[in-house]
C-alpha atoms as one frame of an Amber mdcrd trajectory, in Angstrom:
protein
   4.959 -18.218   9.152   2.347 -16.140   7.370  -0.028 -13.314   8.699  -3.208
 -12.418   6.932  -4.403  -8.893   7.226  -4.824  -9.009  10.965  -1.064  -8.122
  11.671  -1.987  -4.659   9.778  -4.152  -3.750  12.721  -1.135  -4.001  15.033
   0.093  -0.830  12.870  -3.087   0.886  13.529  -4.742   0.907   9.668  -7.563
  -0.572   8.443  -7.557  -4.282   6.768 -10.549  -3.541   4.725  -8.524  -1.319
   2.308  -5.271  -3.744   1.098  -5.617  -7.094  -0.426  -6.407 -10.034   1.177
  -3.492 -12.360   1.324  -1.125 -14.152   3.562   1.391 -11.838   4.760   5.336
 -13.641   5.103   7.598 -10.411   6.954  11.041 -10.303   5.493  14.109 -10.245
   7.630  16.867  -8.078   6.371  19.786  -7.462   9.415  16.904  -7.549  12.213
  14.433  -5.627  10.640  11.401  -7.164   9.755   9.303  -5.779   6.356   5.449
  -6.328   5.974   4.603  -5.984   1.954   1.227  -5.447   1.987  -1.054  -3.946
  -1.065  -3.595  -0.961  -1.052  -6.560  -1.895  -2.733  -7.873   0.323  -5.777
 -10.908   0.939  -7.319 -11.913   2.948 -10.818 -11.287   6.484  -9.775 -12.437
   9.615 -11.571  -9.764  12.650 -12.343  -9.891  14.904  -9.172  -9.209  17.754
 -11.244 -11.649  17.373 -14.278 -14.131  14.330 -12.865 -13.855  12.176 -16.083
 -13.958   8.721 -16.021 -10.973   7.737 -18.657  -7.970   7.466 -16.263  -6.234
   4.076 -16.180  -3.718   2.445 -14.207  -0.494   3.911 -14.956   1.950   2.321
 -12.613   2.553   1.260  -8.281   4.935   2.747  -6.264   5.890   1.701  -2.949
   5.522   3.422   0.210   7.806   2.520   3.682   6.333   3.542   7.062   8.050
   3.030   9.577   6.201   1.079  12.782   9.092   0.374  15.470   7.497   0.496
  18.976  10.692  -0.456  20.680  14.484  -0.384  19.841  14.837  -4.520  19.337
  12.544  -5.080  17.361  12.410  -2.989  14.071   9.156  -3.211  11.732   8.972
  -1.578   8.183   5.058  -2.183   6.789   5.501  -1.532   3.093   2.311  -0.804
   1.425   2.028  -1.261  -3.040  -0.117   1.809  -4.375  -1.551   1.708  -7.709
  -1.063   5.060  -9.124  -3.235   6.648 -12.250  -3.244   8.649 -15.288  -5.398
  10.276 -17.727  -5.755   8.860 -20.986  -6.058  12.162 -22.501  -4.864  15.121
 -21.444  -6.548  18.689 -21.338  -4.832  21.429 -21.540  -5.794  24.562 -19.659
């Protein structure tokens, strides 16, 4: 059975900010994991403000959203990380 965004209000985040797609929860020895992904947009360089930074890789992040002891919920959200196509040196 697939969720769409809606079950990410349950954790108490916003749906507006991951991807919209149907959500299936894996079950791995009574724990159930929610892959959902963060949304990105063309960000500028918080250090320098330029423009030329690309996507450089994802990396996953587990939170952990258990409300009671027999039931165990993982929500595991895909962030795109960035880097600067050229570096400046101070």
């Amino acid at each position: 059975m697939g969720y769409y965004n809606t079950v990410i209000l349950r954790f108490g985040l916003d749906p507006a900010d991951f991807e919209d797609t149907i959500i299936d929860p894996l079950e791995s020895d009574g724990v159930f994991i929610y892959e959902v992904v963060q949304k990105y947009e063309q960000i500028k360089c918080p250090y320098c403000k330029s423009d030329k930074v690309y996507r450089h890789d994802v990396r996953y992040t587990e939170y952990n959203c258990t409300h009671n002891d027999n039931l165990r919920e993982i929500l595991r959200v895909r962030k795109t990380r960035f880097n600067k196509r050229y570096r400046v040196l101070y």
